[in-house]
C-alpha positions, 0 to 999 in steps of 0.5 A, a space after each residue: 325337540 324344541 328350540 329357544 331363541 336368545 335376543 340381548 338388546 338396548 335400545 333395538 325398537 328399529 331392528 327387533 321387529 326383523 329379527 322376531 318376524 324372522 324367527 318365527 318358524 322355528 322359536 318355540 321360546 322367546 327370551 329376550 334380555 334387555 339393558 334398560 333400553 329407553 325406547 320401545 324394545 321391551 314392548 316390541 318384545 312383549 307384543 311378540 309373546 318374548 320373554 322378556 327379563 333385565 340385565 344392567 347395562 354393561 356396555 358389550 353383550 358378552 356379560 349378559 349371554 349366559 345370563 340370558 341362556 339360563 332363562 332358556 327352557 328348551 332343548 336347543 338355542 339359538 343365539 341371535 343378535 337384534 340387529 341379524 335375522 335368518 332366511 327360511 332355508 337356515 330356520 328349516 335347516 337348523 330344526 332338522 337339526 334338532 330333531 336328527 337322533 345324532 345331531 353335534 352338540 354345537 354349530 358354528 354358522 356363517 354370518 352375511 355382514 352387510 356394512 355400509 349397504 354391502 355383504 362384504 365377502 372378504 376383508 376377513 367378515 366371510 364366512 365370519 363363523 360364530 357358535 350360535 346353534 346348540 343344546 343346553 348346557 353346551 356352552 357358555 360365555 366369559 365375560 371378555 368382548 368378542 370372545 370365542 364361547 366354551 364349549 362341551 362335546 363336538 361341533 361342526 360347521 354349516 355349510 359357508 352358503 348363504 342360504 346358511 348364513 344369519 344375515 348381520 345388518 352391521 353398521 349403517 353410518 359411519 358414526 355408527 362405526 366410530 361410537 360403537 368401536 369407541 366403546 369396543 376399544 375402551 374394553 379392548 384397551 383394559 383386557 390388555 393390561 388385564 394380560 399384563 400388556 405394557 405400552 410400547 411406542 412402536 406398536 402404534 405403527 406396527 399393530 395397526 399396520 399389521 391389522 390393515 396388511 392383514 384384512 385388505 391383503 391376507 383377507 382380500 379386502 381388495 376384492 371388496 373394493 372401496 368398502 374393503 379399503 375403507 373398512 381395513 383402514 377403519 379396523 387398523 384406527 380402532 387397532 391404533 385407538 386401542 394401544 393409545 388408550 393403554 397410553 392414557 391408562 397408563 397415564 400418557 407417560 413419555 417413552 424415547 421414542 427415536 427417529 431411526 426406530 421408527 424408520 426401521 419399522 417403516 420400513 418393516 411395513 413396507 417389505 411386508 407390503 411389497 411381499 402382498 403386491 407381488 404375491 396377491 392378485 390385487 393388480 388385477 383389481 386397479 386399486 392404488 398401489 402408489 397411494 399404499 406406498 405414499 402412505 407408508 412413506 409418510 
């Protein structure tokens, strides 16, 4: 049985030689499908033995994934980001796989984020399971960013080792972050009214509050330390940033919006915030528990 390895890029001259070298046992097929990089990618592709096919720029890979799948040849694909490479023990796993006689017809894999210059093993980015192993014709992507993938068949899970785990080399800089999430929420902001989403002023409370409450206390961000704090508070911005751009589509129209409704929802965030430091170890940690209740008192 043999296996192809599926690579969308634009503009990886810096990350695609790590993710080609880490490959290199199990690939018996390179495609990669480049979105008219300006850079060196499509020659460090070539050099490799890639195959390497275009696909106009579209600003998320989603669009691209199943165009790229169908230039696979092989029995099996993996799916690998240019920015993520796989560790010896996860290519030697993953071709027992496909040569076992009853292997799954697809597998999720753990993902190691590393942001910021830490593997984040909370704050919801671990195990961070993804499909990304599977025979052909097992599945296939909609168009719509982050999307979980159709599937055909059975599945199953790797292990939520490391020795398992793509090891995701994530955002560097914090302008990283913020230009890639400004285009994230651009597309997020546009799939919502697709679903018949209207704006709601409140929501720029509750939505982006839900989103901090849920990765730094529910996901354990706490035990991330400085990087789980700030990053749940960057996720809880890209949530806010996504409700105003509904807004501005929606042409900044004025809505009522009065003081006791927004006293009330406050105050809904804070009961919520007071359930979590009762009912988590995060004391344990000595993390600012009076600058969470400042801030939701502000």
């Amino acid at each position: 049985m043999t296996v192809t390895v599926v690579i969308n890029t634009l503009n990886e001259e810096k990350n695609l030689p790590r993710a080609l070298a880490s490959i290199k046992s199990i690939a018996d097929e390179i495609v990669v499908v480049d979105m008219e990089s300006t850079d060196k990618t499509v020659a460090i592709a070539k050099k490799e033995g890639a195959k390497v096919y275009s696909h106009k720029p579209v600003g998320y890979v989603e669009p691209a994934r199943n165009f790229a799948i169908s230039k696979a040849n092989c029995d099996w694909i993996l799916i690998l980001d240019a920015d993520e490479e796989i560790k010896p023990e996860l290519a030697k796993k993953l071709k027992i796989i496909a040569k076992s006689k009853k292997p799954s017809d697809f597998y999720r894999l753990p993902r190691k984020n590393i942001v910021f210059k830490k593997w984040l093993k909370h704050s919801r980015w671990w195990p961070d399971y993804n499909i990304r192993f599977f025979k052909k014709g097992a599945v296939s992507w909609n168009e719509v960013i982050h999307s979980v993938p159709e599937t055909k068949g059975e599945g199953l899970d790797l292990p939520a080792q490391e020795k398992f785990a793509i090891i995701h080399h994530h955002y560097e800089t914090v302008a990283q972050y913020l230009e890639r999430h400004n285009r994230y929420s651009t597309v997020l902001a546009t799939e919502l009214q697709k679903k018949g989403y209207e704006f709601y002023s409140l929501d720029l409370i509750k939505k982006p509050l839900g989103e901090f409450l849920s990765r730094y206390f529910a996901g354990e961000g706490y035990k991330d330390g400085v990087h789980g704090l700030a990053l749940s508070a960057l996720q809880a911005f890209v949530e806010l940033t996504v409700y105003i751009k509904v807004w501005e589509k929606e042409g900044f129209q004025e809505s009522e919006i009065t003081q006791k409704q927004i006293s009330t929802q406050f105050s809904k965030s804070e009961f919520e915030l007071d359930y979590w430091l009762r009912n988590t170890g995060i004391r344990k940690y000595n993390l600012p528990e009076k600058f969470l209740r400042r801030l939701l008192q502000k």
